[in-house]
NULUMMI-624721 format. One record per residue (C-alpha): x, y, z; residue in three letters; residue number from 1. Coordinates in steps of 0.001 Angstrom, whole numbers, always signed. Example, Ala and Ser with C-alpha at 12.3 -4.5 7.8 and 13.67 -1.06 7.14 Angstrom:
<rs>
R; +12300; -4500; +7800; ALA; 1
R; +13670; -1060; +7140; SER; 2
</rs>
This chain:
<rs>
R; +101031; +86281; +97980; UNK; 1
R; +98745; +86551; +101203; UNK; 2
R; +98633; +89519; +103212; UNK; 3
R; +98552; +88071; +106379; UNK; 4
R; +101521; +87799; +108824; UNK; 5
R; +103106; +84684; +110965; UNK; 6
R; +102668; +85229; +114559; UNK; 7
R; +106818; +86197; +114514; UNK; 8
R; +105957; +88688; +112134; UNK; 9
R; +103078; +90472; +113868; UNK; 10
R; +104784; +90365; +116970; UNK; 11
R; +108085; +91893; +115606; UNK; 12
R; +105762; +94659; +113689; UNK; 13
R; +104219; +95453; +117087; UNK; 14
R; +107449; +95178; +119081; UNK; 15
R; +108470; +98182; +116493; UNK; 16
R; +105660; +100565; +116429; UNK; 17
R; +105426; +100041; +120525; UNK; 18
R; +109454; +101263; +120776; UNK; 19
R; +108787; +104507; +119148; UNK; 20
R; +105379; +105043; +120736; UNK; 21
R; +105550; +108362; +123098; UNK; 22
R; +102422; +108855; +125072; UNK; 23
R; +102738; +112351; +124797; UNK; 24
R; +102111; +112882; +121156; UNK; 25
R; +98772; +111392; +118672; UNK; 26
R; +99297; +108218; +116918; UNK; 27
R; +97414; +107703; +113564; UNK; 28
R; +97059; +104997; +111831; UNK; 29
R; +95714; +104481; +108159; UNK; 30
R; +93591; +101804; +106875; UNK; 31
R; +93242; +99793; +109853; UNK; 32
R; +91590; +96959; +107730; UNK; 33
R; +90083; +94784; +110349; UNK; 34
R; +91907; +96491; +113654; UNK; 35
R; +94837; +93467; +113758; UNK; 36
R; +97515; +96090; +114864; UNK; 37
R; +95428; +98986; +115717; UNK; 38
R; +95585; +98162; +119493; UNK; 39
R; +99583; +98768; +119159; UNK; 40
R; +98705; +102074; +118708; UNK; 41
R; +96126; +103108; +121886; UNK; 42
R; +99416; +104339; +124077; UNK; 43
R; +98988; +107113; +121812; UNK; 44
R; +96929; +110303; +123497; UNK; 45
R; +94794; +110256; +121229; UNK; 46
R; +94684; +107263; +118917; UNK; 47
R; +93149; +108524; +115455; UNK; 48
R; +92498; +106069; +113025; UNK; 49
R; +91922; +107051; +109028; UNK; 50
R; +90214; +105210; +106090; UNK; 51
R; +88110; +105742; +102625; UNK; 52
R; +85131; +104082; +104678; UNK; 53
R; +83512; +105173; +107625; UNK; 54
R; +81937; +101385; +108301; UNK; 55
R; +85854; +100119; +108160; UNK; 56
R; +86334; +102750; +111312; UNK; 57
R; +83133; +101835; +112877; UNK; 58
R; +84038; +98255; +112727; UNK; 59
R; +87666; +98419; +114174; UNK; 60
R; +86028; +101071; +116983; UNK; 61
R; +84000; +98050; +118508; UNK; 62
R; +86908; +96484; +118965; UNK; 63
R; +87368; +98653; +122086; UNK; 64
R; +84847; +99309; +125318; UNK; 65
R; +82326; +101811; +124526; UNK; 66
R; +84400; +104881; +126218; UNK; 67
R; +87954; +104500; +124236; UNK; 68
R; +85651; +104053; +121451; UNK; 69
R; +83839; +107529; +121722; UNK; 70
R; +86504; +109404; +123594; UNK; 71
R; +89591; +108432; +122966; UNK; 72
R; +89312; +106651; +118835; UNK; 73
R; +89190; +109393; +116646; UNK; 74
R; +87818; +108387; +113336; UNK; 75
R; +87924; +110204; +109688; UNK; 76
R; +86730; +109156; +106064; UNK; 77
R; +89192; +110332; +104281; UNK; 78
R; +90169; +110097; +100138; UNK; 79
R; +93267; +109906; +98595; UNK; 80
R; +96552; +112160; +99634; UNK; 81
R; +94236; +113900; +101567; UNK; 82
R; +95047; +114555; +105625; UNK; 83
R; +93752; +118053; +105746; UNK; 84
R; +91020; +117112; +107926; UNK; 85
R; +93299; +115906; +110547; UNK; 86
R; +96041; +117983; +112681; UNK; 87
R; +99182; +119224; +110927; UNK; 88
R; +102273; +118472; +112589; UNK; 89
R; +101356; +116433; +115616; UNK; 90
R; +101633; +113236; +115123; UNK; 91
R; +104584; +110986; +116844; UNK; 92
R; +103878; +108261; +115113; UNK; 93
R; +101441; +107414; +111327; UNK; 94
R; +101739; +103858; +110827; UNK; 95
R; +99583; +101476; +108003; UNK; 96
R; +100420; +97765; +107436; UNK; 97
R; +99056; +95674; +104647; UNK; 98
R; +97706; +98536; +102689; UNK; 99
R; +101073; +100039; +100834; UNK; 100
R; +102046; +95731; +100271; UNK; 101
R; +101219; +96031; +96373; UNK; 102
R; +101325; +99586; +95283; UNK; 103
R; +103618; +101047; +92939; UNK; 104
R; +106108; +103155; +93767; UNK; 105
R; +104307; +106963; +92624; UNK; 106
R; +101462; +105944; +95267; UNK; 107
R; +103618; +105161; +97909; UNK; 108
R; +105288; +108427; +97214; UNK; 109
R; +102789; +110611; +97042; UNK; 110
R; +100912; +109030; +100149; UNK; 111
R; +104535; +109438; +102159; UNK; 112
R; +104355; +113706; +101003; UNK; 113
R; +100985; +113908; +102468; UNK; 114
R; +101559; +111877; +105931; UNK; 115
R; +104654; +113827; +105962; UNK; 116
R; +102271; +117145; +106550; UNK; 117
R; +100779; +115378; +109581; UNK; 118
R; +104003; +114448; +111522; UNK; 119
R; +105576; +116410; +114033; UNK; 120
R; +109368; +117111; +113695; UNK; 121
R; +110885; +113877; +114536; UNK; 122
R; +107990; +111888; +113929; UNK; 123
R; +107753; +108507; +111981; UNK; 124
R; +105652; +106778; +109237; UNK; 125
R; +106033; +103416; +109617; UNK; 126
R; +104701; +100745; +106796; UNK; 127
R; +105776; +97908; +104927; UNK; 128
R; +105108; +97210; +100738; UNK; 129
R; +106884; +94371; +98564; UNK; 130
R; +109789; +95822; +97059; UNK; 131
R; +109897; +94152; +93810; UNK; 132
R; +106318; +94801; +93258; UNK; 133
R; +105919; +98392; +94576; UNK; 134
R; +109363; +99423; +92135; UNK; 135
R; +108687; +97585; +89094; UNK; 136
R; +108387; +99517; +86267; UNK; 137
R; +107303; +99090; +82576; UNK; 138
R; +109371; +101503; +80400; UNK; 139
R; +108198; +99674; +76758; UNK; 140
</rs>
């Protein structure tokens, strides 16, 4: 199944990260592939952004004018279940789409435990994954 999203779609996924997005807090998002939903995020102050690759970051910073890019887009390699490079506690809002779609269950989980050390109380973590996919389970 494709990965990419009808127009409804992306506009109801950036209708929902824009009604929990305070101005007053950081806003992080993980694995911004190409940078499709990363602009949702820029009412954050500041917007960090989070992948295995720095040239993935570089790419989605040119999406912005050269001084949100290098003053405002905060960009960090990182590897897996690993935030500790980034701010505990402070972040209003961690949201990834695409990336979580086909992962099992275990990854999901132990991804959630580690954003979870990143959020400030009341925070959210916002992503989607396939169910029926993500759950399945082969106990033979």
């Amino acid at each position: 199944k494709s990965t990419e999203f009808r127009q409804e779609e992306r506009e109801q996924l950036i209708a929902k990260v824009q009604s929990i997005t305070n101005f007053t807090f950081p806003i992080l998002e993980l694995f911004p592939g190409g940078g499709k939903f990363t602009e949702c995020g820029v009412a954050g102050e500041p917007l960090y952004i989070a992948d295995y690759y720095m040239e993935n970051l570089e790419k989605v910073g040119k999406l912005f004018n050269d001084f949100y890019n290098q003053k405002r887009l905060f960009k960090y390699q990182i590897k897996d279940y690993d935030l500790s490079a980034l701010p505990k506690d402070q972040f209003g809002l961690v949201f990834s789409y695409c990336y979580f779609m086909v992962k099992d269950i275990d990854f999901i989980t132990e991804w959630a435990k580690e954003v979870y050390t990143v959020l400030r109380p009341g925070g959210h973590f916002v992503f989607n994954f396939i169910y029926y996919l993500s759950c399945a389970t082969n106990y033979s």
